[in-house]
matplotlib code that plots the C-alpha trace (Angstrom):
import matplotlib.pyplot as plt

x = [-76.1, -73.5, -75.7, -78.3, -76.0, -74.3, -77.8, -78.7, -75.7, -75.8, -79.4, -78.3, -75.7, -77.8, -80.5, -77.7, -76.5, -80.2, -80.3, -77.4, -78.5, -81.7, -79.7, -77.6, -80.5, -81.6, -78.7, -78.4, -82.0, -81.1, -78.2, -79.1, -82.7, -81.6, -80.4, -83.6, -85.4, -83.6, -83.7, -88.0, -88.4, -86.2, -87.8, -91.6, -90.2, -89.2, -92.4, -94.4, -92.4, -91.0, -93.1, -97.0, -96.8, -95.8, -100.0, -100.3, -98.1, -101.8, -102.3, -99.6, -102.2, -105.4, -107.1, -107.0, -109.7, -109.8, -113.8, -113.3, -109.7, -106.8, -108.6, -111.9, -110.7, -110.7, -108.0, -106.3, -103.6, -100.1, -101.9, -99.8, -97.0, -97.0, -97.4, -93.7, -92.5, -95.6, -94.0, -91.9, -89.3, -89.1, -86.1, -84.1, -85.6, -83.9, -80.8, -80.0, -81.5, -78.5, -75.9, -76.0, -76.1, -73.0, -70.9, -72.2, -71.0, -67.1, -66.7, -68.0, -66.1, -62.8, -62.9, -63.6, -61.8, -58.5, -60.3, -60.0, -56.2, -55.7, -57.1, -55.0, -52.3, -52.3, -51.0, -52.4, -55.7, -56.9, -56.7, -58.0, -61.2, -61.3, -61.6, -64.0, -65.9, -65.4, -65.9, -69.3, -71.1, -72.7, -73.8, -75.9, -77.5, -80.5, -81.0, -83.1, -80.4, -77.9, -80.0, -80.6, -76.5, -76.0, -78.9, -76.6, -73.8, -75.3, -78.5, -78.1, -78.8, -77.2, -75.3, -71.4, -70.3, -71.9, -71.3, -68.3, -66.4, -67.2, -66.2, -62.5, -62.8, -64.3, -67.1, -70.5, -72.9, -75.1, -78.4, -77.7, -80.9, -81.7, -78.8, -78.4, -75.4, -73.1, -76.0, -74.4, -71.1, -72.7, -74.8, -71.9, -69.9, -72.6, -73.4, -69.8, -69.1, -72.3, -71.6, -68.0, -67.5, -69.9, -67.8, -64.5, -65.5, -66.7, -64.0, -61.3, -63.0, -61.8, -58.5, -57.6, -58.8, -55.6, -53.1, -49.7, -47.7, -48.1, -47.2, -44.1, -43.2, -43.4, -41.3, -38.5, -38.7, -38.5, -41.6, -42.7, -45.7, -47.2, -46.9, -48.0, -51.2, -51.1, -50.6, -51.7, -54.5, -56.2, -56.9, -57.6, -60.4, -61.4, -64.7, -65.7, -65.7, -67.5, -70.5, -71.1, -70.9, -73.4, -76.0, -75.7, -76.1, -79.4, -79.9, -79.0, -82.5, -83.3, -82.7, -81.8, -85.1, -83.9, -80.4, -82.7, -85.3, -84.8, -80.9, -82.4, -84.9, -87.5, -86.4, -88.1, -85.6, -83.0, -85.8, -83.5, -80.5, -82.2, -85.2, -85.0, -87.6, -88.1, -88.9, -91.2, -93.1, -93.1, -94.4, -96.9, -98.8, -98.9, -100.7, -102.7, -103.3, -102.8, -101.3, -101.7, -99.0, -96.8, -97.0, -96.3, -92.8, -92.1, -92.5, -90.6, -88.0, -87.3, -87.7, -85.1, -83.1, -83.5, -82.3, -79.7, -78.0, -78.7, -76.6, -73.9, -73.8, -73.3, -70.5, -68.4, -69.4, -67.2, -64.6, -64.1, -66.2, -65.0, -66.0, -69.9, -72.6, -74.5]
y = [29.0, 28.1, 29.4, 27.1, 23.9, 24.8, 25.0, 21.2, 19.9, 21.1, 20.1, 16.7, 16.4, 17.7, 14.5, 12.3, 13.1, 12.6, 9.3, 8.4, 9.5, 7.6, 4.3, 5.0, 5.2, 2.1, 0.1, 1.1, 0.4, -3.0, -3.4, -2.3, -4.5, -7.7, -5.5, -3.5, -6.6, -8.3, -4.6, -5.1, -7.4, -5.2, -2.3, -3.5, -5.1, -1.3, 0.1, -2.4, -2.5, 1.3, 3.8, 2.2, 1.8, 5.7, 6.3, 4.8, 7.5, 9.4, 7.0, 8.9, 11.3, 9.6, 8.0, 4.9, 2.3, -0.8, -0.6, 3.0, 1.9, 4.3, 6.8, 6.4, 7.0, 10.4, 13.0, 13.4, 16.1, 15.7, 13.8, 10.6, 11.9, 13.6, 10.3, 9.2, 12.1, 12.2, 9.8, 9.7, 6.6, 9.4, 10.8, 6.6, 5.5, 8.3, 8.7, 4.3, 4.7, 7.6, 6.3, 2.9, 3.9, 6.4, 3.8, 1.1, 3.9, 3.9, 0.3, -1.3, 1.2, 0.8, -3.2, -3.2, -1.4, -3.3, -6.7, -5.9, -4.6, -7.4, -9.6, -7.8, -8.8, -12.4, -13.9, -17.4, -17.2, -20.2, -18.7, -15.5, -17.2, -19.0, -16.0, -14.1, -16.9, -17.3, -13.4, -12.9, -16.2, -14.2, -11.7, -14.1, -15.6, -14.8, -12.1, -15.2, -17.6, -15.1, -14.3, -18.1, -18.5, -15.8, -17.5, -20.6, -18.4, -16.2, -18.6, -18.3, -21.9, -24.2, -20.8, -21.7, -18.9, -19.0, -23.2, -23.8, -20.3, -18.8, -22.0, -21.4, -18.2, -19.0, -16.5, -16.5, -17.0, -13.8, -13.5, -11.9, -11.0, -9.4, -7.3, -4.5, -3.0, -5.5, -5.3, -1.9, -4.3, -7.3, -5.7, -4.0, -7.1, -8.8, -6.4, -5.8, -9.2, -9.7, -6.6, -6.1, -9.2, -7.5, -4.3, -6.0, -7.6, -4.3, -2.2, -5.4, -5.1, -1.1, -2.3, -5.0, -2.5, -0.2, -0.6, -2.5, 0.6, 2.7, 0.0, -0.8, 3.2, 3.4, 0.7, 1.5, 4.9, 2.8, 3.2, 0.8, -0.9, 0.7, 3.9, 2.3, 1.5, 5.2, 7.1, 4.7, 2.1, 4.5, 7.5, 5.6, 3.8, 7.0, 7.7, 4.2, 4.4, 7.7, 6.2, 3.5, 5.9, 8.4, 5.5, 4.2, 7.9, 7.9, 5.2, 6.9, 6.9, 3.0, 0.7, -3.4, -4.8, -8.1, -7.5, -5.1, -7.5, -10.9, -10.9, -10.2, -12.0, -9.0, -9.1, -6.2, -5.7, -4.6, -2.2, 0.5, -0.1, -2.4, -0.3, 2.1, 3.5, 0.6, -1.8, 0.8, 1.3, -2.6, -2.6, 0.0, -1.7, -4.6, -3.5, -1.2, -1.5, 1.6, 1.9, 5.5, 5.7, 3.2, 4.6, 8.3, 6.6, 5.4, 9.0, 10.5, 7.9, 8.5, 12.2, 12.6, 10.0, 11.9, 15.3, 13.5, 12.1, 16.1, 17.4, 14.8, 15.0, 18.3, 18.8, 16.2, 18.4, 21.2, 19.5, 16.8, 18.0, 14.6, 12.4, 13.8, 11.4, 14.6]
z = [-7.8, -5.3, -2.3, -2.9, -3.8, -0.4, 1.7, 0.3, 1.2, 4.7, 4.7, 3.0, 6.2, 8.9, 7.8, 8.1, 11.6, 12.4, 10.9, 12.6, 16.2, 15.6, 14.4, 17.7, 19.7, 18.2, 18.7, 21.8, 23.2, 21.1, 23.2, 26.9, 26.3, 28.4, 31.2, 31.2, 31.3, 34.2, 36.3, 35.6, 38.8, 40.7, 40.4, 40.6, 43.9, 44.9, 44.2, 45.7, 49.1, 48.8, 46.9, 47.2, 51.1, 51.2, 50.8, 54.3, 55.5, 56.1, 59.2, 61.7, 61.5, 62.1, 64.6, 63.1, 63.4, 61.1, 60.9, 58.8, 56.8, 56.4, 54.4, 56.6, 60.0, 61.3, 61.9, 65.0, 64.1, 65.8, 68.7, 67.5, 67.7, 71.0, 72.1, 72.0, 73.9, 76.7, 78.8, 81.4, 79.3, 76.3, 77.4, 78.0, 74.7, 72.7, 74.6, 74.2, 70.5, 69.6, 71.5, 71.2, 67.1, 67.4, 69.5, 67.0, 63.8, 65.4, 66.9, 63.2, 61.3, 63.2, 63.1, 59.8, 58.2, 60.7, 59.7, 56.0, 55.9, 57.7, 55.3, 52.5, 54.7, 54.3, 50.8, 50.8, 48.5, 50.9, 54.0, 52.7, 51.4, 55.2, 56.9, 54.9, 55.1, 59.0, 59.4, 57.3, 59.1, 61.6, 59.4, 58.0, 61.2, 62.3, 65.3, 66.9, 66.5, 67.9, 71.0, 72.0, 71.0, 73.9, 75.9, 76.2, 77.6, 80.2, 81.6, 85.1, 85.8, 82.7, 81.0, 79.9, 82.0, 85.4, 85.3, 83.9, 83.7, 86.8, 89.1, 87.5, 88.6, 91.9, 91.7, 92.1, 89.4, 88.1, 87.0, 83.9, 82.4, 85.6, 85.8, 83.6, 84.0, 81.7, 79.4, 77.2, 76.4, 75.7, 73.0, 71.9, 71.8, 69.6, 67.3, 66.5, 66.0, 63.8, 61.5, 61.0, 58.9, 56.0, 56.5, 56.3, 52.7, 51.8, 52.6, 51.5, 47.8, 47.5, 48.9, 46.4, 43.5, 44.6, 42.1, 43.2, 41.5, 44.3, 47.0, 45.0, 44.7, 48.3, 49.0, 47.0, 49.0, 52.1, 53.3, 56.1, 55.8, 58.6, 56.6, 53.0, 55.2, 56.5, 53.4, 50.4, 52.2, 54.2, 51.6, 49.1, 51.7, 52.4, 50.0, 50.7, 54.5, 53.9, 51.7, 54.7, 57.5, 55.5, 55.4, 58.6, 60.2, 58.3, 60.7, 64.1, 64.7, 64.4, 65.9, 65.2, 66.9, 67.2, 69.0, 71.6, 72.1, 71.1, 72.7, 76.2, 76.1, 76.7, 80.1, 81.9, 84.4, 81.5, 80.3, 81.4, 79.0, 76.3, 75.4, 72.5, 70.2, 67.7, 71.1, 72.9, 69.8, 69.5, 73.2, 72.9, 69.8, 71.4, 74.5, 73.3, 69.8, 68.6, 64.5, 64.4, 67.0, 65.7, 62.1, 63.7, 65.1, 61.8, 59.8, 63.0, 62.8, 58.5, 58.8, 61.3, 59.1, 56.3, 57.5, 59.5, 56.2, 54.6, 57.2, 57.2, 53.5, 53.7, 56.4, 54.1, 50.7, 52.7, 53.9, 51.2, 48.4, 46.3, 48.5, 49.0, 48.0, 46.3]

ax = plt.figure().add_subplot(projection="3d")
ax.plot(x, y, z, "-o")
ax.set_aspect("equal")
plt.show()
């Protein structure tokens, strides 16, 4: 008798944990309900913009025409994509797309991550709020309203510089959008002072979530602030400023299309230091209509993205495996 009392009871508990989990479940689903609801226009956003489009991925590979559609037109192999490397602009268009993007990686990282130690700097709530405010304005402008910003500076005829800097100076104005040599520091200039503001706030969030404790230790051990900033700020800064370097590397291989086309005004003498592959491709559709190609620059592009991030990700798994995204 006491072997089968002892089986029911188990059974009798092992039905209760059951009922349990599936009241837990319940609750739960209860619970998270409102959030799944508000993530619903989020994510049919992402697979309308980001997962649907992927079917038209079949065009880099076709000879597209818009008489047969995407899935009409015949197949033309690789032919599209030979096309970006066929002529004789292959070799400037890659070289300015990868190092404009690396120098672009260090400059925004660097005055970022300064800006927002800086900013953790400063003790007045008011004047911290002014300057985040002062620093993430151009973020927000549009790459149009930047390039006719710059327009006003460097026109040859009514530009601030060559009519009321210059004359101080006592040198001659310059045709600046038909010379290209200070064209790599101008566009260096501007898309550091357009992006570093974001990065500040970012990386001035993970500061102000250090805890005060260790600041305090450190100072009663008499450490200077130069080396709280050196041995507290910047390790604990450390996985955040890997995250954002991770993503833009996956990047190397775009470019920003407005900063290289709008900024210069498509001026073809700066063709030579301005064009990369987002702008060529731009070019090329435009004169001769062809999608096929343009779509082949696009796969190229986020392939080469893609394995660019792998390869990052994995040179920071073995030598900081904590701070690897995966």
């Amino acid at each position: 008798m006491p072997g089968p009392q002892h089986s029911k009871r188990e059974l009798g508990t092992l039905e209760d944990m059951d009922n349990m989990k599936k009241k837990t479940k319940k609750i739960k689903w209860r619970r998270y309900l409102p959030l799944y609801l508000m993530a619903l226009p989020g994510l049919g956003y992402l697979l309308i913009n980001n997962y649907i489009p992927m079917a038209g991925l079949v065009v880099a590979f076709k000879n597209f025409n818009y008489k047969d559609g995407i899935f009409g037109s015949p197949w033309c192999g690789w032919q599209n994509f030979t096309y970006l490397f066929s002529t004789s602009t292959s070799f400037v268009i890659t070289r300015n797309t990868i190092c404009y993007n690396l120098v672009f990686i260090v400059l925004n990282t660097v005055t970022g991550v300064t800006a927002a130690i800086l900013l953790n700097e400063i003790r007045s709530s008011r004047a911290v709020t002014v300057f985040q405010t002062t620093m993430i304005l151009p973020y927000l402008l549009s790459t149009i309203i930047i390039g006719y910003l710059a327009f006003a500076f460097l026109s040859t005829d009514n530009g601030f510089i060559n009519t009321q800097l210059f004359p101080l100076l006592s040198r001659e104005p310059v045709s600046w959008y038909a010379t290209p040599g200070p064209w790599p520091w101008i566009l260096l200039f501007i898309n550091t002072l357009k992006n570093f503001g974001f990065l500040a706030l970012i990386y001035y969030a993970g500061i102000i979530g250090i805890s005060e404790e260790y600041y305090e230790a450190a100072k009663l051990d008499g450490a200077s602030r130069m080396q709280q900033i050196r041995f507290i700020t910047l390790p604990y800064l450390k996985p955040t400023v890997i995250t954002m370097v991770l993503l833009a590397v996956g990047k190397v291989f775009y470019s920003d299309f407005g900063l290289f086309y709008q900024v210069p005004q498509n001026s073809g003498a700066l063709y030579q230091v301005t064009n990369t592959i987002d702008t060529y491709v731009y070019r090329s559709l435009i004169q001769l209509g062809d999608v096929g190609m343009a779509s082949a620059a696009g796969v190229y592009q986020s392939i080469v993205g893609f394995i660019l991030v792998l390869a990052a990700n994995l040179i920071v798994r073995r030598t900081s495996p904590e701070n690897a995204l995966f």
